[in-house]
C-alpha positions as CSV (number, residue, x, y, z in Angstrom):
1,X,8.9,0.7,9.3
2,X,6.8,3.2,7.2
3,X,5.9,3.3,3.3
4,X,6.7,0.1,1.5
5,X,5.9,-0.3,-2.4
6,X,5.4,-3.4,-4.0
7,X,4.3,-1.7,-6.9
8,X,5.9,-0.8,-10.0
9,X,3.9,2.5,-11.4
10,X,2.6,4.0,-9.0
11,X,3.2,7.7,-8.3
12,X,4.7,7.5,-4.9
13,X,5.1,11.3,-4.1
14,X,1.4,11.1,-4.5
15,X,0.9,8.5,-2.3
16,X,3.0,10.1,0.7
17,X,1.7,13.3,-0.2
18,X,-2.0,11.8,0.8
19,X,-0.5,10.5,3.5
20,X,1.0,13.4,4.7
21,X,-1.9,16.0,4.2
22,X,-4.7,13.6,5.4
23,X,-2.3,13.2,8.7
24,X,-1.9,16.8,8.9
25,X,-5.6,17.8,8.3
26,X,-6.9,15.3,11.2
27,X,-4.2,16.6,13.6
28,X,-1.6,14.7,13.5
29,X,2.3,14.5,12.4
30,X,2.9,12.6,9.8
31,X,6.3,11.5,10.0
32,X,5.6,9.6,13.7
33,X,2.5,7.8,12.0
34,X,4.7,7.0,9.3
35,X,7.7,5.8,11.4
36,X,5.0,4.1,13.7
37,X,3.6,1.8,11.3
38,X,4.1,-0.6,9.1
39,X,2.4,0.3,6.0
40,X,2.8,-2.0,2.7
41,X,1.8,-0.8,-0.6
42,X,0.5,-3.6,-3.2
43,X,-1.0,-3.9,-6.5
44,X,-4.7,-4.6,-6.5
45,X,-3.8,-8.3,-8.1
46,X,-2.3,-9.5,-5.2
47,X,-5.9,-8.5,-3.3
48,X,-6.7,-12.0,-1.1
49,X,-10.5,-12.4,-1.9
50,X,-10.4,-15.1,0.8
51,X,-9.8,-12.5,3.2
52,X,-12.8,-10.1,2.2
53,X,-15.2,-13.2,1.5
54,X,-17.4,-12.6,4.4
55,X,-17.1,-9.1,4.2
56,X,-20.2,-7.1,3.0
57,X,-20.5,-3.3,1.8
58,X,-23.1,-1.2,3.5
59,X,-25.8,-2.0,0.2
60,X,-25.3,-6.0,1.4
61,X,-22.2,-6.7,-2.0
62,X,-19.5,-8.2,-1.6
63,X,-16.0,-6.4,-2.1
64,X,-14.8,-5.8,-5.6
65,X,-11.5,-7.1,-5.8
66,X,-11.1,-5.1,-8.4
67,X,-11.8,-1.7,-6.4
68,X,-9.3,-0.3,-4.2
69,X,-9.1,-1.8,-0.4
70,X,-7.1,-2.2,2.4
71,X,-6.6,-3.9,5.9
72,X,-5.9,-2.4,9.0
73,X,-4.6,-3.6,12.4
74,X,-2.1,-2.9,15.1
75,X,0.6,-0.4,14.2
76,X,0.1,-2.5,10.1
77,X,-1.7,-1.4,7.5
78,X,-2.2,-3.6,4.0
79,X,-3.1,-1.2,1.1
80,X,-4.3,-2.9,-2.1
81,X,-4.1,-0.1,-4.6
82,X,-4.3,0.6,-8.2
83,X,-0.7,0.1,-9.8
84,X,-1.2,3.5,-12.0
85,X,-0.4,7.0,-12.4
86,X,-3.8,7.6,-14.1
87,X,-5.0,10.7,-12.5
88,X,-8.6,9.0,-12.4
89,X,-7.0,5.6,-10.5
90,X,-5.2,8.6,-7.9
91,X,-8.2,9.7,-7.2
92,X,-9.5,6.3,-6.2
93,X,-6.6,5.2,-4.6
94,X,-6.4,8.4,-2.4
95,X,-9.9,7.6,-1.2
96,X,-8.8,4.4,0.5
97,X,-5.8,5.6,1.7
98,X,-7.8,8.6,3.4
99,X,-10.1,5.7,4.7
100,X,-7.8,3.6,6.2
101,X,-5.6,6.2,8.0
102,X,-9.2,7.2,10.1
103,X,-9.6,3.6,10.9
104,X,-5.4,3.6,12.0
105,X,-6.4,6.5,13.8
106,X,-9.2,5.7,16.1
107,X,-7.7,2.2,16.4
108,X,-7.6,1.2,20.2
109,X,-10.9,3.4,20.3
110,X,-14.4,2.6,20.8
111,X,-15.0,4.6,17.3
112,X,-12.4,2.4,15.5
113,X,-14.9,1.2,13.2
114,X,-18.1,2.8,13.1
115,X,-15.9,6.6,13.7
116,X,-15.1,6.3,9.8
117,X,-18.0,4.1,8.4
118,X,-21.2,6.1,10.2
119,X,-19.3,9.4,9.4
120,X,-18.1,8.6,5.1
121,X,-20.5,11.7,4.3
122,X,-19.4,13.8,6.9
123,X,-15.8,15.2,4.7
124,X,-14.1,18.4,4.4
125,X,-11.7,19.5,1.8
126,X,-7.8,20.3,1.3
127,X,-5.6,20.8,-1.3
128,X,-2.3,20.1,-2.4
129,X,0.4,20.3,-5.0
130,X,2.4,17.2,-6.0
131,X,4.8,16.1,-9.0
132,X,3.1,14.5,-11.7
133,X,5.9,13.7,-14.3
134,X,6.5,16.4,-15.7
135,X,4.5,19.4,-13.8
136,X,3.0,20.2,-10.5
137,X,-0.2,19.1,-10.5
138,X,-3.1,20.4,-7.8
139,X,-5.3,18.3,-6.2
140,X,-8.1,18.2,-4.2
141,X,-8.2,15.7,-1.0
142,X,-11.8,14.6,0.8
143,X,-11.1,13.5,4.2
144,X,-13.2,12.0,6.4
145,X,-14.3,14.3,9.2
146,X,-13.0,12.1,12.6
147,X,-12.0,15.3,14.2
148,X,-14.1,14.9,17.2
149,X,-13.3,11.1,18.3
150,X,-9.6,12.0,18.2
């Protein structure tokens, strides 16, 4: 189990580094959530628009398959991410990883859903350093504040 790519450029220190410091910030340890689930990395072309067909946002739209998402369940989580190192696309894609690790959090809870979705402007801040190519590169991580159902 853990991190599986199916992508091809994607910055995966990044990606674990999310991982890792969104775990951390919401007290937990990140290498038994990691070695707990099942987590599978793809490209957002292989998105299944039937699945998210009946799925509305909050403003009644349906999901852009062409906006980062994910799926999570039982001890699996489907991450459909942009394939990019584009620091703009990290940004995005660190948002919905953030997002789905509350929902993989509070799973088995009463708050499993509405924990992270009546909650997506309650967020504090951390920050990190990661490898970008060539350099270090800082970044700053908003994570959803599920503190108090954990």
């Amino acid at each position: 189990m853990g991190l599986v790519f199916h992508t091809n450029h994607m910055n995966k220190r990044f990606v674990r580094r999310v991982f890792e410091n969104t775990l951390i910030n919401i007290n937990d340890y990140p290498y038994h959530f990691i070695k707990e689930w099942d987590i599978h990395i793809w490209p957002l072309s292989e998105t299944n628009t039937q699945f998210f067909e009946h799925i509305r946002t909050t403003s009644g739209q349906k999901i852009n398959p062409n906006m980062p998402s994910g799926v999570t369940g039982l001890y699996r989580m489907d991450l459909y991410l942009h394939d990019s190192s584009n620091a703009f696309k990290e940004r995005e894609n660190s948002d919905r990883i953030m997002h789905e690790i509350c929902h993989a959090r509070l799973i088995n809870t009463p708050h499993f859903v509405t924990g992270v979705h009546r909650n997506v402007n309650k967020r504090f801040t951390t920050t990190f350093w990661y490898w970008n190519r060539f350099k270090y590169t800082k970044f700053t991580l908003s994570i959803i504040d599920i503190r108090k159902y954990l």
